[in-house]
BAKE-659920 format. One record per residue (C-alpha): x, y, z. Coordinates in steps of 0.02 Angstrom, whole numbers, plus 50000, padded with zeros to 5 digits. Layout:
N
ATOM:X:Y:Z
...
This chain:
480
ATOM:46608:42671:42902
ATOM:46438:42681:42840
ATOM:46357:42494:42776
ATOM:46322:42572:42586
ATOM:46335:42751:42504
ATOM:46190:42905:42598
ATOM:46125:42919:42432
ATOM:46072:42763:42417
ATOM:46011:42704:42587
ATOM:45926:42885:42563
ATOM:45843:42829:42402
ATOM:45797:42661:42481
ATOM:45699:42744:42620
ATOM:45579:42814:42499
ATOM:45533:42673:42434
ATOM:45488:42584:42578
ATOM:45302:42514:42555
ATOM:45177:42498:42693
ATOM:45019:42408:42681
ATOM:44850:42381:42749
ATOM:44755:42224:42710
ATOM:44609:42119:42774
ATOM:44617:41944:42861
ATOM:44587:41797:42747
ATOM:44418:41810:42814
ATOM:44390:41966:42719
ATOM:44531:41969:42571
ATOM:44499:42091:42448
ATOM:44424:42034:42279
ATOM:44502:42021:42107
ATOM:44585:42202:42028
ATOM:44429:42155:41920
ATOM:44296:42199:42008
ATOM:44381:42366:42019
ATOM:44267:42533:42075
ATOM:44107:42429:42075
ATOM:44085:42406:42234
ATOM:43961:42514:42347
ATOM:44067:42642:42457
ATOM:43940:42572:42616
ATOM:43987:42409:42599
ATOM:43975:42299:42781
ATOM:43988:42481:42843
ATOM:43882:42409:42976
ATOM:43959:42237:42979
ATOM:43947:42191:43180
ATOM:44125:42108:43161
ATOM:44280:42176:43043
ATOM:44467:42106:43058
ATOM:44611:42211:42974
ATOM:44785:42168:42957
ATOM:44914:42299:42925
ATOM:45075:42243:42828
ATOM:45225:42346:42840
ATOM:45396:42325:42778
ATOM:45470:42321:42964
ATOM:45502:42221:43122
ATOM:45509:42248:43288
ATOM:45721:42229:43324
ATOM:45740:42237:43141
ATOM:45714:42354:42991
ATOM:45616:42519:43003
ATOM:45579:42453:43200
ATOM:45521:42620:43265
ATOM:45362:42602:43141
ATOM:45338:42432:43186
ATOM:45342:42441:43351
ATOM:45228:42608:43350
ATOM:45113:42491:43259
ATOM:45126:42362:43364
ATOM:45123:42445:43520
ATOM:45019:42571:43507
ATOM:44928:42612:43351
ATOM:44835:42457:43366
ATOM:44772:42457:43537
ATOM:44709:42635:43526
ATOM:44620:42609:43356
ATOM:44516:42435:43452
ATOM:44478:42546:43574
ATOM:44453:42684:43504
ATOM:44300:42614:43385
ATOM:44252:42494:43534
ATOM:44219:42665:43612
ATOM:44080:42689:43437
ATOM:44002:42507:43487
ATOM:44116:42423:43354
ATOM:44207:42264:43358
ATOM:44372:42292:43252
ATOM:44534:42159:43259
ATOM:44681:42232:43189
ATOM:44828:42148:43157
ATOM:45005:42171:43094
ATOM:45105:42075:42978
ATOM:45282:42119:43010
ATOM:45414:42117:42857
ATOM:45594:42156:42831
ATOM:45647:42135:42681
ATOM:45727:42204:42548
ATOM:45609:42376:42485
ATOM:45609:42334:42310
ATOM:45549:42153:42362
ATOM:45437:42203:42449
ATOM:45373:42322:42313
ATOM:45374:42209:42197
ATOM:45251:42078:42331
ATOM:45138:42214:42330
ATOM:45099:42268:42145
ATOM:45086:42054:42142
ATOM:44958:42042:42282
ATOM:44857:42175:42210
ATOM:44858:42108:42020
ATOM:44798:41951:42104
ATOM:44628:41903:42192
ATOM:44675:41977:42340
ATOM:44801:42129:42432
ATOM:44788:42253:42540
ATOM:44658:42356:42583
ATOM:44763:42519:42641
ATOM:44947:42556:42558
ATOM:45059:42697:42550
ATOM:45114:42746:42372
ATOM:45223:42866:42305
ATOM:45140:43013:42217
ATOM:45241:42992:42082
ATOM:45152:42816:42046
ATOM:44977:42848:42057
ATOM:44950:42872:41882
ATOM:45031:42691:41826
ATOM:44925:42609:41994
ATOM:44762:42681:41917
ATOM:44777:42618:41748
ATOM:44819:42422:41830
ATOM:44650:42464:41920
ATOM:44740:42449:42076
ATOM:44673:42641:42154
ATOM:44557:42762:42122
ATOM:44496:42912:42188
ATOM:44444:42899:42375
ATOM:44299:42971:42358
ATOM:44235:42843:42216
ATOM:44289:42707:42372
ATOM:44236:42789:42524
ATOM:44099:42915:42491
ATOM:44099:43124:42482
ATOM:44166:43121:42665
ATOM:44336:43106:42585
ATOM:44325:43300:42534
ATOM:44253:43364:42698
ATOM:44382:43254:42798
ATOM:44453:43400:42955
ATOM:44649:43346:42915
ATOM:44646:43422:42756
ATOM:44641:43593:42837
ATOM:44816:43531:42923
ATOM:44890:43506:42749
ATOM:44982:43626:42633
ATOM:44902:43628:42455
ATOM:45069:43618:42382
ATOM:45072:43454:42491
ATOM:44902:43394:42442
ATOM:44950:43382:42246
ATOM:45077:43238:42272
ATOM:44893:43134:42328
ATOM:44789:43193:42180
ATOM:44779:43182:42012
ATOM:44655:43273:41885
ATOM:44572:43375:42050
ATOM:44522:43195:42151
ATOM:44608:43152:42293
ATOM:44701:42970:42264
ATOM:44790:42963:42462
ATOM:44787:43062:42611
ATOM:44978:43122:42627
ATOM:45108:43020:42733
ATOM:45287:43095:42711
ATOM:45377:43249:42642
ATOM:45531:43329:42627
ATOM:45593:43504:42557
ATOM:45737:43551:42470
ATOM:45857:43711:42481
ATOM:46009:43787:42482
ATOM:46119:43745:42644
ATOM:46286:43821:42648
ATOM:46427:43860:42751
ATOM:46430:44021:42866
ATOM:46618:44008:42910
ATOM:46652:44022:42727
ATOM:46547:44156:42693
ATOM:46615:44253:42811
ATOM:46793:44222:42742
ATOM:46727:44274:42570
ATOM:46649:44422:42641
ATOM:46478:44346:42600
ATOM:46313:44396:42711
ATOM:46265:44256:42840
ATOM:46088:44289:42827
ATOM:46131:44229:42631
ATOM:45961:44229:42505
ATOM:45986:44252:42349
ATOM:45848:44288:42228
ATOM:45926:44232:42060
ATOM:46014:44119:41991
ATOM:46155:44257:41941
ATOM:46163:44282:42135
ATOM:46195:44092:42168
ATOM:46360:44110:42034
ATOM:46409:44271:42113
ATOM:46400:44211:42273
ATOM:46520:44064:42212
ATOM:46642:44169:42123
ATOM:46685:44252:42311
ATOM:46704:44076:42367
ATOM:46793:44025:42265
ATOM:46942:44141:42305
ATOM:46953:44042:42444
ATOM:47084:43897:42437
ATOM:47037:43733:42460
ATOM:46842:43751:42435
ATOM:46740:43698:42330
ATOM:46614:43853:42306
ATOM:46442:43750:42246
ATOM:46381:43582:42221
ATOM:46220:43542:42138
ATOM:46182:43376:42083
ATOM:46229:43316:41900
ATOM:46243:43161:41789
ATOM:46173:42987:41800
ATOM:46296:42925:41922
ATOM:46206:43030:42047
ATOM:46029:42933:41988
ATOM:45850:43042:42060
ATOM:45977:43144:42155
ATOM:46021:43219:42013
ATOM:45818:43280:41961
ATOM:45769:43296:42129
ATOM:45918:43399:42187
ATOM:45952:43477:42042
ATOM:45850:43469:41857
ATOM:45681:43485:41943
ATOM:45693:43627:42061
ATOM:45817:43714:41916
ATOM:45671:43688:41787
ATOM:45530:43748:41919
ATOM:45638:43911:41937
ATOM:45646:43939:41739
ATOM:45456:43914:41745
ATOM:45415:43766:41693
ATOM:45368:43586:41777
ATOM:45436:43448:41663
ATOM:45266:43363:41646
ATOM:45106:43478:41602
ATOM:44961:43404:41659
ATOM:44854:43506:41577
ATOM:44930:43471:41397
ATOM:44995:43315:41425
ATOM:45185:43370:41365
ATOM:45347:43324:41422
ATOM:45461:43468:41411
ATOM:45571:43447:41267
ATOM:45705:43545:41199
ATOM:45629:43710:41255
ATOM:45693:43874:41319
ATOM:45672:43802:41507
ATOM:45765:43644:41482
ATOM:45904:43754:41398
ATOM:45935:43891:41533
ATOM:45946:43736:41660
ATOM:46087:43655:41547
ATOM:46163:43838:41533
ATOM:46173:43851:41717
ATOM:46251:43680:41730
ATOM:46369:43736:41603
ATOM:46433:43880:41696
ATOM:46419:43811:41867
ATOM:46554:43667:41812
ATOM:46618:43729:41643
ATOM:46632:43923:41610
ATOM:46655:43962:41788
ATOM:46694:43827:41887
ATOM:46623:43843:42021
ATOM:46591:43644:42025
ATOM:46696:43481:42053
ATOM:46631:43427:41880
ATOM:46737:43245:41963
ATOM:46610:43207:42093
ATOM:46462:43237:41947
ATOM:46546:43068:41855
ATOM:46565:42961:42021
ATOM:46445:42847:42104
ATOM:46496:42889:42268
ATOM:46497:43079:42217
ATOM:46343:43146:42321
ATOM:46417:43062:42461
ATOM:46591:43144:42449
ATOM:46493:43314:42426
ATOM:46407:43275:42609
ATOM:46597:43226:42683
ATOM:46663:43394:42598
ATOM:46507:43500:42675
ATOM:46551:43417:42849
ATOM:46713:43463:42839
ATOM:46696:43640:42779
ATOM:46773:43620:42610
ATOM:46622:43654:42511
ATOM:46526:43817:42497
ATOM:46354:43784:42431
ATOM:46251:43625:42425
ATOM:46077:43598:42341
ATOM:45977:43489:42448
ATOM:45824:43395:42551
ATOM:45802:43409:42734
ATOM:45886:43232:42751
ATOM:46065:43324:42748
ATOM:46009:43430:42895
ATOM:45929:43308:42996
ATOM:46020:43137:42951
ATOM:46211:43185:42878
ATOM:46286:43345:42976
ATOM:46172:43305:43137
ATOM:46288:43358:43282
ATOM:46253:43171:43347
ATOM:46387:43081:43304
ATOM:46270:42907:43336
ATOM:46161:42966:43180
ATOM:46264:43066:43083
ATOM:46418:42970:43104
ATOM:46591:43038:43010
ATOM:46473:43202:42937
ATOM:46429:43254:43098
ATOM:46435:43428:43126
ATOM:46458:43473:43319
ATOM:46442:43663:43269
ATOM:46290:43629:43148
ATOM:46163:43763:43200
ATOM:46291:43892:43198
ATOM:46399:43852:43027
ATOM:46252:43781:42920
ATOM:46131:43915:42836
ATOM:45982:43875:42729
ATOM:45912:43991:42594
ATOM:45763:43969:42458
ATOM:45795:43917:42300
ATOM:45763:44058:42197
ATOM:45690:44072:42013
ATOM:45795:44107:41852
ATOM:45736:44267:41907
ATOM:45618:44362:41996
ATOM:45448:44313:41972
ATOM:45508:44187:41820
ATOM:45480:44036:41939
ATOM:45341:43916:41899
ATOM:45166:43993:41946
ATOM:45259:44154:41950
ATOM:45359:44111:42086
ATOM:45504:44210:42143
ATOM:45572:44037:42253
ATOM:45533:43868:42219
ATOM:45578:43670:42280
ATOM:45546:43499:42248
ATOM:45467:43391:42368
ATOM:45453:43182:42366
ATOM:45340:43073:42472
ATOM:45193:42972:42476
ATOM:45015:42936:42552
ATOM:44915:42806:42619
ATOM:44785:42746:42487
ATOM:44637:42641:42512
ATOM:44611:42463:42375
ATOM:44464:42495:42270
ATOM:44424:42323:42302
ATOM:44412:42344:42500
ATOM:44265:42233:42573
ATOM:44252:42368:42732
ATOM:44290:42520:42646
ATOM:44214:42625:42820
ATOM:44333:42546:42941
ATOM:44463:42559:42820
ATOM:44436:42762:42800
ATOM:44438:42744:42984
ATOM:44587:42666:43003
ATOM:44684:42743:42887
ATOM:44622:42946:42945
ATOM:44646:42864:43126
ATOM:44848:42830:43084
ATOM:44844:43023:43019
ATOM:44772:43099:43157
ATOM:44915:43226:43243
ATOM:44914:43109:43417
ATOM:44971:42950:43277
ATOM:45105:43035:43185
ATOM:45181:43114:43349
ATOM:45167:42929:43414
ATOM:45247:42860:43246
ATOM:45393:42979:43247
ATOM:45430:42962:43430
ATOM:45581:43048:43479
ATOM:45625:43078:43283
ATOM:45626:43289:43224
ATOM:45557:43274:43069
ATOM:45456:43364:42930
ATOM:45270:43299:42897
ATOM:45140:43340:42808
ATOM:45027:43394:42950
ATOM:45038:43584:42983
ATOM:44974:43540:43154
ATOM:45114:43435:43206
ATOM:45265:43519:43131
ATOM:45215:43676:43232
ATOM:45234:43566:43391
ATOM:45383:43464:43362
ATOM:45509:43597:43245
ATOM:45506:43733:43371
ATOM:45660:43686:43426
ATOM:45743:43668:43248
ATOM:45727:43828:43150
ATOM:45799:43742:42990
ATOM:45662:43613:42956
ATOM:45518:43745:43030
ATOM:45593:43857:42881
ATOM:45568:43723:42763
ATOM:45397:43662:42834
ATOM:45352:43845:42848
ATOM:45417:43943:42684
ATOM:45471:43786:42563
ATOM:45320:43668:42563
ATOM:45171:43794:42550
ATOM:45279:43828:42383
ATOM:45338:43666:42341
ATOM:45311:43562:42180
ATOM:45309:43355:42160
ATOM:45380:43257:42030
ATOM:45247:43198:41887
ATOM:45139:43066:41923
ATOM:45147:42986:41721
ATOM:45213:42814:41683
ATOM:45359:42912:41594
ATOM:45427:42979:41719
ATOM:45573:42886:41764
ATOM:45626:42864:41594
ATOM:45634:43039:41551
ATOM:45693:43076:41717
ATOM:45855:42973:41658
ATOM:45862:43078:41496
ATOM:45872:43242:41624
ATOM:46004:43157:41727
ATOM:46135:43098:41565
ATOM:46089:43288:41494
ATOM:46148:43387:41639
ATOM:46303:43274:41635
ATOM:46326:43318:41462
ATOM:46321:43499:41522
ATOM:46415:43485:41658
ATOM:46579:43398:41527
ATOM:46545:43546:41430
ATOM:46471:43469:41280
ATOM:46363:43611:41162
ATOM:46206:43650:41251
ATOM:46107:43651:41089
ATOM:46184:43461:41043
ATOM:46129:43408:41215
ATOM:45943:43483:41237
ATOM:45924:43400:41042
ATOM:45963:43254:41103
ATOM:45864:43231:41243
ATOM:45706:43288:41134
ATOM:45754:43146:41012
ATOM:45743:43039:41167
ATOM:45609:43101:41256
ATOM:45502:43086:41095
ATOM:45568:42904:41063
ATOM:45461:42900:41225
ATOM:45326:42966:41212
ATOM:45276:43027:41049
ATOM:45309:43195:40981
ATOM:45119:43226:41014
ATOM:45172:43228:41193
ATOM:45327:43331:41187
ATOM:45354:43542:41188
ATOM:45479:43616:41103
ATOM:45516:43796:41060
């Protein structure tokens, strides 16, 4: 029996904070004095003492990162720049406490006269950091070497975006994921379905669940719906649907949210006939708080057809290790579980003209404006990016990164997540980094509930423009 529900121990793990700061000896100045410092700072400074802060402990919470830390990221970066003829302490400040705490000690230590130096941030809340004046773009705080820095090259530009905002680089990229179709071989083959499975529209997707569903006892298709399944529900579901009708929900050119337009209705149509017209859906697990999880135990147990989502069900929920992936485990995983692109509305009517799209979430590390060493703390921070580090960090964990590099060393053993760091991230889209995001993104979750009960989809996309402009100003809104 598993502590608390996937979804949100999955949820949690995004949000766990890690920081960089200086000693006392060298705390960073006030959020005030933000951007005016000169990029060569004490770049010669004979002496420089660091302390890294992240939310983990060795024999505690997140304890592989601490201890990689610990045990060897630290001793290689001293002697690494000992090798240059520079004296550099680092130390580590081990937490393990709860993430939202934690977050929460952070955005307080940076609004104060002090924080850390380095800190990994969410791309989806670099726009709200920047206005507090607690980031800016790296190369304002380190210098044009930012731009010309090798690792980009290792980096899909899909990847790059969730680290940028208006063409500057605001991180260098830590995590990602990727997001698909998985579904269920054995069932496929009962419903005289291909098991080399792609579809390439969204009609395909309902076809495809209209065999399964002649099947008794299965569900065909699960995508994610409603606000009791909370960002699963976007990231899952809304987003990648919306990318495939062509549209992301925030334009950064414009400035818009996507209102009630032709995009946001298609994706309420398709929830609509996935749970409603056809369905193809239990519009029941859509309602419960525990729903995403009871979609994972169907999937393990071959009672569902067709599941939107990340890499995490792969790798952490039908795992054929029992020891990780607990009741889900599937022993026969690599041979029953498939994995297809999501595809567009239609062919070529994906975002950018895309014919397959995805969502991606993650973060990067980001460097204080306010740094007092801002050299040593580029060189730190590249230095924890560098292939050797992240291979070090991971450790025995088969993972996605962001470093092209790396996944072609340690996925050639799992052809699932070297399709999705292969084919889904160079293609890949980010949720918007805009202080309204998460309050719209609530708006998308109750709507596709709405759709999903079968409410009018012209009520519900009204609605949710009503809302979105209660927001954000009608100024800021589409509609068509």
């Amino acid at each position: 029996m598993r502590s608390r529900p996937i979804a949100a121990r999955s949820a949690a793990a995004l949000a766990v904070l890690v920081t960089v700061g200086l000693t006392a000896a060298g705390c960073v100045s006030a959020k005030h004095n933000s951007g005016s410092g000169d990029p060569q700072r004490n770049a010669h400074a004979k002496h420089a003492t660091l302390t890294i802060s992240t939310n983990a402990i060795v024999g505690g919470k997140n304890a592989q990162e601490a201890t990689w830390i610990s045990k060897t990221l630290i001793p290689a970066f001293e002697k690494a720049e000992r090798a240059k003829g520079r004296d550099v302490t680092v130390k580590y400040q081990q937490n393990g406490i709860d993430d939202a705490k934690y977050g929460e000690k952070l955005e307080l230590s940076l609004k104060a006269d002090g924080g850390p130096d380095i800190y990994i941030i969410g791309g989806d809340s670099i726009s709200r950091y920047a206005k507090a004046g607690y980031v800016e773009p790296l190369e304002k705080v380190v210098g044009s070497k930012v731009d010309s820095w090798p690792g980009w090259q290792q980096v899909d530009k899909s990847v790059q975006q969730n680290v940028s905002m208006n063409g500057k680089y605001y991180g260098v990229p830590n995590g990602v994921d990727g997001r698909v179709l998985f579904y269920n071989k054995k069932l496929f083959a009962k419903a005289g379905l291909p098991a080399n499975w792609q579809p390439t529209s969204w009609a395909d997707i309902i076809a495809a669940g209209r065999k399964l569903a002649k099947l008794s006892g299965v569900t065909p298709i699960q995508i994610d719906a409603g606000t009791p399944m909370g960002e699963a529900t976007t990231m899952q579901g809304f987003l990648p649907l919306l990318a495939g009708a062509g549209q992301q929900i925030y334009d950064t050119k414009t400035g818009k949210y996507q209102g009630d337009t032709k995009a946001i209705r298609d994706v309420l149509s398709f929830y609509r006939s996935l749970y409603v017209t056809d369905k193809l859906g239990d519009p029941k697990l859509q309602q419960d708080p525990n729903g995403r999880d009871e979609s994972f135990s169907e999937f393990s147990k071959g009672k569902l057809g067709i599941i939107g989502e990340s890499d995490y069900l792969w790798r952490s929920i039908v795992c054929p290790d029992k020891s990780i992936c607990n009741a889900t485990a599937m022993a026969d995983r690599n041979s029953t579980v498939g994995y297809a692109l999501i595809p567009a509305e239609k062919p070529g009517a994906g975002v950018g003209g895309q014919d397959f799209v995805s969502m991606s979430g993650g973060g990067g590390y980001t460097i204080n404006p306010n740094t007092k060493y801002p050299q040593q703390a580029w060189d730190l921070l590249t230095f924890m990016r560098s292939p050797t580090q992240i291979k070090a960090q991971l450790g025995d964990t088969v993972q996605i990164t962001a470093n092209k590099q790396v996944n072609s060393e340690i996925l050639q053993k799992d052809p699932a997540l070297s399709f999705i760091a292969d084919k889904v991230l160079p293609i890949t889209r980010f949720r918007p980094s805009e202080e309204h995001y998460a309050s719209v993104g609530a708006l998308l979750e109750e709507a596709s509930g709405q759709a999903a009960a079968g409410k009018p989809i012209d009520q519900i996309a009204s609605r949710y423009q009503q809302g979105v402009v209660k927001l954000v100003g009608a100024d800021h809104v589409s509609s068509d």
